[in-house]
DSSP file (Angstrom, degrees, kcal/mol; ACC not computed):
  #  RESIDUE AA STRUCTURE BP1 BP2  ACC     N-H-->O    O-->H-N    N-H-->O    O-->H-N    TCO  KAPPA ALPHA  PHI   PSI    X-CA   Y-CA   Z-CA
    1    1 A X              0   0    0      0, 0.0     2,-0.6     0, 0.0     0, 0.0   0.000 360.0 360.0 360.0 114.3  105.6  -96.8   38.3
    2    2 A X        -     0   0    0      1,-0.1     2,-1.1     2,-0.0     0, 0.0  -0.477 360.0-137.7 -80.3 132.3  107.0  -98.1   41.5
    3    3 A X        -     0   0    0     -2,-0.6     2,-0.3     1,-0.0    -1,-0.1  -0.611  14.5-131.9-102.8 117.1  104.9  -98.1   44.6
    4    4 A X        -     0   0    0     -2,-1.1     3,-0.0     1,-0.1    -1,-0.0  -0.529  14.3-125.3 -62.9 124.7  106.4  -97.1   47.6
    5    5 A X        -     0   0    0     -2,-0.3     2,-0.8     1,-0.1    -1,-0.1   0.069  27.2-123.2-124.2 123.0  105.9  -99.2   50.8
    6    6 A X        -     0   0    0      2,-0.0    32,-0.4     0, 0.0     2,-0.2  -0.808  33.8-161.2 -79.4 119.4  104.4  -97.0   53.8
    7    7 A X        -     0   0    0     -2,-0.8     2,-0.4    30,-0.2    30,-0.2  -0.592   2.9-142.6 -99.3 171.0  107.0  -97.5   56.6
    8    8 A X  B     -A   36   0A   0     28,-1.4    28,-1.6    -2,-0.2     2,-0.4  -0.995  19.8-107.6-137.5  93.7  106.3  -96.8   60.0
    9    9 A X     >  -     0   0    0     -2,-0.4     4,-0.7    26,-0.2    26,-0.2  -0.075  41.7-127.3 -60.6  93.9  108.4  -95.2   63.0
   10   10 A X  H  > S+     0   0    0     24,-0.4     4,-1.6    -2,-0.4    -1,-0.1   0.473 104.6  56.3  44.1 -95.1  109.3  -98.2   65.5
   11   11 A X  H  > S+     0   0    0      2,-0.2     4,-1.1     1,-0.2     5,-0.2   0.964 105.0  53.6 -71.0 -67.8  108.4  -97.2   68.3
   12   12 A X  H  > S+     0   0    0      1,-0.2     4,-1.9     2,-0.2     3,-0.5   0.709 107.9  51.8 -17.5 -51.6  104.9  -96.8   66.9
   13   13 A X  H  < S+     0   0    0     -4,-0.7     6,-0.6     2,-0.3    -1,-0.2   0.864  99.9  61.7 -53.4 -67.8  104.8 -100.3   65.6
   14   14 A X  H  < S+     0   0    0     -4,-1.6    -1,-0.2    -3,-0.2    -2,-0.2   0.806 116.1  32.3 -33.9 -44.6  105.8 -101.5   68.9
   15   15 A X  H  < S+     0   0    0     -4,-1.1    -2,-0.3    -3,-0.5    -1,-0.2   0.799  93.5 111.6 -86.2 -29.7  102.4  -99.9   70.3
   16   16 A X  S  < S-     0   0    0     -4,-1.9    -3,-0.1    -5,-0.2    -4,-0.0   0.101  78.9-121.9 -65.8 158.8  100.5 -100.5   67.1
   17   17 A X  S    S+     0   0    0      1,-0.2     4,-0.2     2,-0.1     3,-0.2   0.456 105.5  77.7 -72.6 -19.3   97.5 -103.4   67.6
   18   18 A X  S    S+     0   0    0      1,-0.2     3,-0.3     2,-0.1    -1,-0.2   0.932 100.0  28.3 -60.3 -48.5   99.3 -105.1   64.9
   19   19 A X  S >  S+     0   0    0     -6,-0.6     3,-1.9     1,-0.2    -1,-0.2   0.225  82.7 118.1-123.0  35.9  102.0 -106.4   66.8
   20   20 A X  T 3  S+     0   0    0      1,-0.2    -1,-0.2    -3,-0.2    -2,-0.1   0.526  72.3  67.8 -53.6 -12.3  100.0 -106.7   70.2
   21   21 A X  T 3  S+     0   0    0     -3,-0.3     2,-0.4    -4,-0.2    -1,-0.2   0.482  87.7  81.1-105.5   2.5  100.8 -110.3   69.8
   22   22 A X  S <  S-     0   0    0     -3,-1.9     2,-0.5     1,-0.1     5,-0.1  -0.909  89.8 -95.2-116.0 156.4  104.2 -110.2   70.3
   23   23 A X    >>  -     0   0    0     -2,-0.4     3,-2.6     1,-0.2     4,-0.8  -0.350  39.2-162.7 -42.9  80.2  106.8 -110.1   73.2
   24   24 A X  T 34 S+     0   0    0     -2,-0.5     4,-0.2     1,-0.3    -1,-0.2   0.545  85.8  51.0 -78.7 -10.6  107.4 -106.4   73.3
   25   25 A X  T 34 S+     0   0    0      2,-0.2     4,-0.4     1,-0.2    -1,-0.3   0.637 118.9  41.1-100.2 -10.9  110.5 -106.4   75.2
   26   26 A X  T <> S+     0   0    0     -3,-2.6     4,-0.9     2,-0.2    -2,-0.2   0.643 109.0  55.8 -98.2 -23.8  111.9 -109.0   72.6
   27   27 A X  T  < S+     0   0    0     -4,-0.8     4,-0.3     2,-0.2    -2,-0.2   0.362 111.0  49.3 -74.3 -14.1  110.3 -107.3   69.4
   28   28 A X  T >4 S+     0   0    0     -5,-0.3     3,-1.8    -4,-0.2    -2,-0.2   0.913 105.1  54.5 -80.3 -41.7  112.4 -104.0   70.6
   29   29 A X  T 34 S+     0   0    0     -4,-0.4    -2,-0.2     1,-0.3     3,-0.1   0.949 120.2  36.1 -68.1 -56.6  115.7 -105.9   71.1
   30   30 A X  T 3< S+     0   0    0     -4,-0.9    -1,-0.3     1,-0.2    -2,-0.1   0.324 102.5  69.4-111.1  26.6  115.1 -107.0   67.4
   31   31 A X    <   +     0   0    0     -3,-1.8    -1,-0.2    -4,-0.3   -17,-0.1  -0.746  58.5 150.8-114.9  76.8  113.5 -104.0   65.6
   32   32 A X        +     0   0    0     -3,-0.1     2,-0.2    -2,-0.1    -1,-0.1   0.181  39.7  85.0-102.0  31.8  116.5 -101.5   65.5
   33   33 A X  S    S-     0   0    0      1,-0.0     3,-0.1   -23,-0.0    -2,-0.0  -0.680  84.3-117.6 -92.9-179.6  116.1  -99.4   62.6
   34   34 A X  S    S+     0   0    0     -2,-0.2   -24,-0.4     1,-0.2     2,-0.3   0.109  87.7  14.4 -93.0  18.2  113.9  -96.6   63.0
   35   35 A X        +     0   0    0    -26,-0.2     2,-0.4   -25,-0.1   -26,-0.2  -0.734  64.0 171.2 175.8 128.1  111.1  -97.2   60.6
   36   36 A X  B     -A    8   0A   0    -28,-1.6   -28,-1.4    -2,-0.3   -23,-0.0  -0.958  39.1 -99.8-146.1 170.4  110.2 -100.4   58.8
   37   37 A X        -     0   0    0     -2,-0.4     4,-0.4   -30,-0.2   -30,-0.2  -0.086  38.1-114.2 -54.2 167.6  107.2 -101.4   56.7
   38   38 A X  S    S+     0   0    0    -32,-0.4    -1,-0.1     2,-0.1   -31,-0.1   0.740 123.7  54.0 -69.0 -17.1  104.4 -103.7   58.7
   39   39 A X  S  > S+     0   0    0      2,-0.1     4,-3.1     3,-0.1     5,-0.1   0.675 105.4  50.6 -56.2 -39.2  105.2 -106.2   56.7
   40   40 A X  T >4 S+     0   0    0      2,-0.2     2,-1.8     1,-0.2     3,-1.3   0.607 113.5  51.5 -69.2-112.5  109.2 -106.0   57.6
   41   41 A X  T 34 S+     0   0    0     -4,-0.4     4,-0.3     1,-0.3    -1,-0.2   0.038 104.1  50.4  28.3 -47.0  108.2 -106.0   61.1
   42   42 A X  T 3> S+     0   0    0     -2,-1.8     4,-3.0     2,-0.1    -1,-0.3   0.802 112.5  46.2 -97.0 -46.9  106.2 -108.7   61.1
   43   43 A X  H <X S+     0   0    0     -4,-3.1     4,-1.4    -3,-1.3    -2,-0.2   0.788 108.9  50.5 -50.6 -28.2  108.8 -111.1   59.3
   44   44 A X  H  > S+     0   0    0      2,-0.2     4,-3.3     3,-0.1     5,-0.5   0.916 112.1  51.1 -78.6 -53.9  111.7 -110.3   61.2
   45   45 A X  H  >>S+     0   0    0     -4,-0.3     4,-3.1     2,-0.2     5,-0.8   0.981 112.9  50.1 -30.2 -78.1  109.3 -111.0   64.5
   46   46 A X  H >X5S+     0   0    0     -4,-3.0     4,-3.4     1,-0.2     3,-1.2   0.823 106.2  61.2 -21.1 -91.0  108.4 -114.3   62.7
   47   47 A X  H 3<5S+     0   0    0     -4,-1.4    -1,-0.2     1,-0.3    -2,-0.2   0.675 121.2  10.9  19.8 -68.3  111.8 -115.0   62.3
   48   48 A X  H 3<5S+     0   0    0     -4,-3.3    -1,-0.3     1,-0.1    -2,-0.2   0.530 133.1  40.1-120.6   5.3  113.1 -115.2   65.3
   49   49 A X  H <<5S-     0   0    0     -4,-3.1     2,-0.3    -3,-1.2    -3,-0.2   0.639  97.3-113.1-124.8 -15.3  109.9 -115.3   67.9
   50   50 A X     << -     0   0    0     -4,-3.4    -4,-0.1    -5,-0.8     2,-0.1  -0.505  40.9-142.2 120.9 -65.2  107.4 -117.6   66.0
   51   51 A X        -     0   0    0     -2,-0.3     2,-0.5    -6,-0.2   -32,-0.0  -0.371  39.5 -57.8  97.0-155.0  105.2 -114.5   65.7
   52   52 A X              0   0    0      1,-0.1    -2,-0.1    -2,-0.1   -31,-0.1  -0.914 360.0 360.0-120.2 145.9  101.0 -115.4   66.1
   53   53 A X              0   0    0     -2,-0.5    -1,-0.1     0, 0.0    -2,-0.0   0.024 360.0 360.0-126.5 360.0   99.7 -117.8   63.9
């Protein structure tokens, strides 16, 4: 049995306290699907902004 991954609308994500530590006008620019995991989110953020350590 596979378990499906909760994804998340975006925009939400964007407001969520979760990614309250990143650059929001630079975390939009480089979240353009409409719905990712929190995990997805947080890696691509990582990626390419440092993210909060």
């Amino acid at each position: 049995m596979k378990e499906t991954k909760k994804t998340y609308p975006t925009e939400a994500l964007l407001r969520s306290k979760a990614l309250a530590g990143y650059q929001q006008d630079f975390a939009r620019v480089l979240l353009t699907r409409p719905a990712y995991t929190l995990r997805e989110a947080k890696a691509i953020l990582d990626r390419h902004l440092g993210g909060e350590k």
